[in-house]
C-alpha positions as CSV (number, residue, x, y, z in Angstrom):
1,X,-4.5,-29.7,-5.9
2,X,-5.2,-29.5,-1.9
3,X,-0.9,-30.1,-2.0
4,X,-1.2,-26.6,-4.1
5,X,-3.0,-25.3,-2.1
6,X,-2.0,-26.2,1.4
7,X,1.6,-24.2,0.5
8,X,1.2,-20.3,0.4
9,X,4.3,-20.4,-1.6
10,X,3.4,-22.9,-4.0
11,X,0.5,-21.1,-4.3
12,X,1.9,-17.8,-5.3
13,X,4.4,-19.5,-7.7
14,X,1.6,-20.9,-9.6
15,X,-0.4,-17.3,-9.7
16,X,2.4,-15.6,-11.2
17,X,3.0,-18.1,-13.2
18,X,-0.4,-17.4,-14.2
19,X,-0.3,-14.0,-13.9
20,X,3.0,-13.7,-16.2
21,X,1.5,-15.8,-19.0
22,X,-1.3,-13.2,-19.2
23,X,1.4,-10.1,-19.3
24,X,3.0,-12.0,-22.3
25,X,-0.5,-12.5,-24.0
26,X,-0.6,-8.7,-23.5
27,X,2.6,-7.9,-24.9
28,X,2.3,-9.9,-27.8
29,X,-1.5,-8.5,-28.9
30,X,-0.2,-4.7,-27.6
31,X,-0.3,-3.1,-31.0
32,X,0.4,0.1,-29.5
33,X,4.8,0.6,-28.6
34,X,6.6,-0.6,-25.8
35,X,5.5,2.6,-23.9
36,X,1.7,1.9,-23.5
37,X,2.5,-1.9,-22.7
38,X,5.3,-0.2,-19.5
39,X,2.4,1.9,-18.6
40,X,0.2,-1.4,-17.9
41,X,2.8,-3.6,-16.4
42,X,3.5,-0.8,-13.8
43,X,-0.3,0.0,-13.3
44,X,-1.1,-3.8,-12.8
45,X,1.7,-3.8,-9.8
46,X,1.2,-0.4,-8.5
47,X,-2.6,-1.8,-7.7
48,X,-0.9,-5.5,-6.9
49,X,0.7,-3.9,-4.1
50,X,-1.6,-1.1,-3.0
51,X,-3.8,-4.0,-2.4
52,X,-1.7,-5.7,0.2
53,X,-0.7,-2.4,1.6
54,X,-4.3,-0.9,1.8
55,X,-6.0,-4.1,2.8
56,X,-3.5,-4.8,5.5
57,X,-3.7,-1.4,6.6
58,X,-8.0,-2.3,7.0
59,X,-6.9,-5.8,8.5
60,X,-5.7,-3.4,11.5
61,X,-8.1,-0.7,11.7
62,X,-11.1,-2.8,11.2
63,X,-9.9,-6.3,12.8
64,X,-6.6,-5.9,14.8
65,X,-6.9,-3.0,16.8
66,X,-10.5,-3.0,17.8
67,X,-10.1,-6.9,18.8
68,X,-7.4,-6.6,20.8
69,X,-8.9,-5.5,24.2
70,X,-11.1,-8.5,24.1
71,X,-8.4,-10.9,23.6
72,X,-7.6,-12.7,26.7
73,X,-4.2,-11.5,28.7
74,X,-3.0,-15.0,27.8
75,X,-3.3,-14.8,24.2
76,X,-2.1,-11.6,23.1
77,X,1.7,-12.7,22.7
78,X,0.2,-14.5,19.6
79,X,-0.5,-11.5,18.0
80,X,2.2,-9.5,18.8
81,X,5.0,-12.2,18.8
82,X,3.8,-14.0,15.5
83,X,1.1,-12.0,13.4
84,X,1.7,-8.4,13.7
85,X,5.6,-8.5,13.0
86,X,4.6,-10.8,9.6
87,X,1.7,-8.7,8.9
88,X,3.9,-5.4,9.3
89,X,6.6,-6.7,7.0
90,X,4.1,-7.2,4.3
91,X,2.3,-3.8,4.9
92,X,5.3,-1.7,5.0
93,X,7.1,-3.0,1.9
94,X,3.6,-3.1,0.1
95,X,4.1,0.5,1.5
96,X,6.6,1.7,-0.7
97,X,6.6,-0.4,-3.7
98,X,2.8,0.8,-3.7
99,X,4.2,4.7,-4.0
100,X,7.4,3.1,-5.9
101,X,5.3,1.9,-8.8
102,X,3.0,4.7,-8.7
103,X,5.6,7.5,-9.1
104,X,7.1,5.5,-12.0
105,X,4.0,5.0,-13.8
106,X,3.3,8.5,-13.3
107,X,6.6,9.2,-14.6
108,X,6.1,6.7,-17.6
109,X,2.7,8.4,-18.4
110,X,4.3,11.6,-18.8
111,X,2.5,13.9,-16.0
112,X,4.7,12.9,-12.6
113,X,6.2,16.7,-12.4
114,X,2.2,18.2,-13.1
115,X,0.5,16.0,-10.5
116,X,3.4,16.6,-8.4
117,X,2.8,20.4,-8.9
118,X,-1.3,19.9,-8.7
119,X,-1.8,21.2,-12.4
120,X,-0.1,24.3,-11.7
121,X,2.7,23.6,-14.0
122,X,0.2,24.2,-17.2
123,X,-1.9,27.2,-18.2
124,X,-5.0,26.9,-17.5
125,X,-4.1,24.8,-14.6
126,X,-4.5,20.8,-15.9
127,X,-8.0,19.6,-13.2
128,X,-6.5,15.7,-14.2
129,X,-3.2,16.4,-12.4
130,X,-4.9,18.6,-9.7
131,X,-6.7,15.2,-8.4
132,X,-4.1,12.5,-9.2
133,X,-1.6,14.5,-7.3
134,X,-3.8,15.0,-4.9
135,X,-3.8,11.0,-4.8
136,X,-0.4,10.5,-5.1
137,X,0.5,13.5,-2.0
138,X,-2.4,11.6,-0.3
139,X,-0.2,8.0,-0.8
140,X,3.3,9.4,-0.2
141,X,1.7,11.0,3.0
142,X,0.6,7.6,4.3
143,X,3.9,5.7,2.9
144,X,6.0,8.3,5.2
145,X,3.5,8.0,8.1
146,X,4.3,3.9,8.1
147,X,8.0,3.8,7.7
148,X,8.7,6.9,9.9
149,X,6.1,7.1,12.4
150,X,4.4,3.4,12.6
151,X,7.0,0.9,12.4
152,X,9.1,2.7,14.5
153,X,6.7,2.7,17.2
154,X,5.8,-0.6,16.4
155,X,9.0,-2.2,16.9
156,X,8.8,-0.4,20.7
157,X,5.2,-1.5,21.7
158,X,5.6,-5.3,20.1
159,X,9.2,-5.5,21.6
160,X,10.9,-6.1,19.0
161,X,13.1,-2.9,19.9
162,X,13.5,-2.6,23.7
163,X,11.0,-0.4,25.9
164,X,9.5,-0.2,29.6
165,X,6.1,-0.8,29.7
166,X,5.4,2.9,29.8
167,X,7.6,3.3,26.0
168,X,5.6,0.2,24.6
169,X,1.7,1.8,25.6
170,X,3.4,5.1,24.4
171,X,4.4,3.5,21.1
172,X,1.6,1.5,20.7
173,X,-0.7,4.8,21.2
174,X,1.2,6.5,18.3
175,X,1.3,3.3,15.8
176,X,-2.4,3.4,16.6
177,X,-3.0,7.3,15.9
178,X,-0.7,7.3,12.7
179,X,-2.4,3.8,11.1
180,X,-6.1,5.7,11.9
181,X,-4.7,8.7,10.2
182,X,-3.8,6.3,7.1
183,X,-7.4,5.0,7.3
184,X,-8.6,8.2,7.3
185,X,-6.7,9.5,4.2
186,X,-6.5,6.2,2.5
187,X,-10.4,6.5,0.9
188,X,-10.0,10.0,-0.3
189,X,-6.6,9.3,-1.9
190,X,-8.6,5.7,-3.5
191,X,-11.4,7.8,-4.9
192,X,-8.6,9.9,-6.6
193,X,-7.1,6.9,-7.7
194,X,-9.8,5.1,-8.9
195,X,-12.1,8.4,-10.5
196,X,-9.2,9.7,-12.6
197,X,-8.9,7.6,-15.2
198,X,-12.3,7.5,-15.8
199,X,-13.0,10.9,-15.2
200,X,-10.0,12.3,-17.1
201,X,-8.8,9.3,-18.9
């Protein structure tokens, strides 16, 4: 077991193994069409992934970024040489497979073009769609904000793209600003997330 465990990828292996034993137990009670047992598959990885992205994005915010002025001058390259460039690999393709999953589920479900449209596709306007497409404007917002405003910078201030010292603070400044706008959006767009199922089922 601690052999199992000591691998992150023999780890994983063994989840999804896991994980993929429990979709087929699902499949094989689903009395309801092929349709309803899509509609879960894509739900369970549209939250898989929003969880690395969203939880990375709070690794940043709530651990990274305020830590970093107190690390010693002398230990910073560890950070930015080995952890943030692995950690922003994860977060940005968690990123988009997050809003990737969620646009097909929508789309699965039926109701992408009225969340997309806030409800104002339907007479009387459909409430449901107004707040899931709040949610998913809310996600797209943030996935754009990562790939075209925080990696880019990224790659300036950790060097992986060249820059003077003045480029890299610049860049770092703006990955900052843009991942603290995420932050800020990312608990509205989780209550719409979360509350509309519920809510409107």
């Amino acid at each position: 077991m601690a052999g199992l465990l000591s691998n992150l990828r023999n780890t994983l292996i063994v989840s999804f193994i896991l994980a993929l034993i429990v979709v087929g137990g699902y499949d094989v009670h689903n009395q309801s069409g092929m349709d309803i047992f899509l509609q879960a598959l894509f739900r369970w990885m549209h939250v898989l992934f929003g969880i690395m992205w969203i939880g990375l994005l709070w690794y940043f915010n709530f651990v990274q970024i305020r830590k970093m002025p107190e690390i010693p001058a002398e230990l910073k390259p560890a950070v930015s040489k080995f952890i943030a460039p692995e950690a922003l690999f994860w977060f940005r393709w968690a990123a988009l497979f997050t809003v990737l999953m969620g646009l097909i589920l929508a789309w699965n479900r039926g109701y992408l073009v009225q969340a997309l449209t806030f409800g104002f596709t339907e007479t009387p306007v459909g409430i449901g769609h107004a707040f899931i497409g709040l949610g998913m404007w809310l996600g797209m917002i943030m996935m754009v904000n990562v790939w075209a405003f925080i990696w880019p910078a990224q790659k300036i201030a950790l060097g992986i793209v060249d820059g003077d010292a003045d480029a890299k603070a610049a860049a770092g400044r703006k990955a900052m600003i843009f991942s603290r706008i995420n932050t800020l959006l990312s608990v509205p767009m989780l209550a719409c997330m979360t509350m509309n199922q519920t809510i409107f089922g």
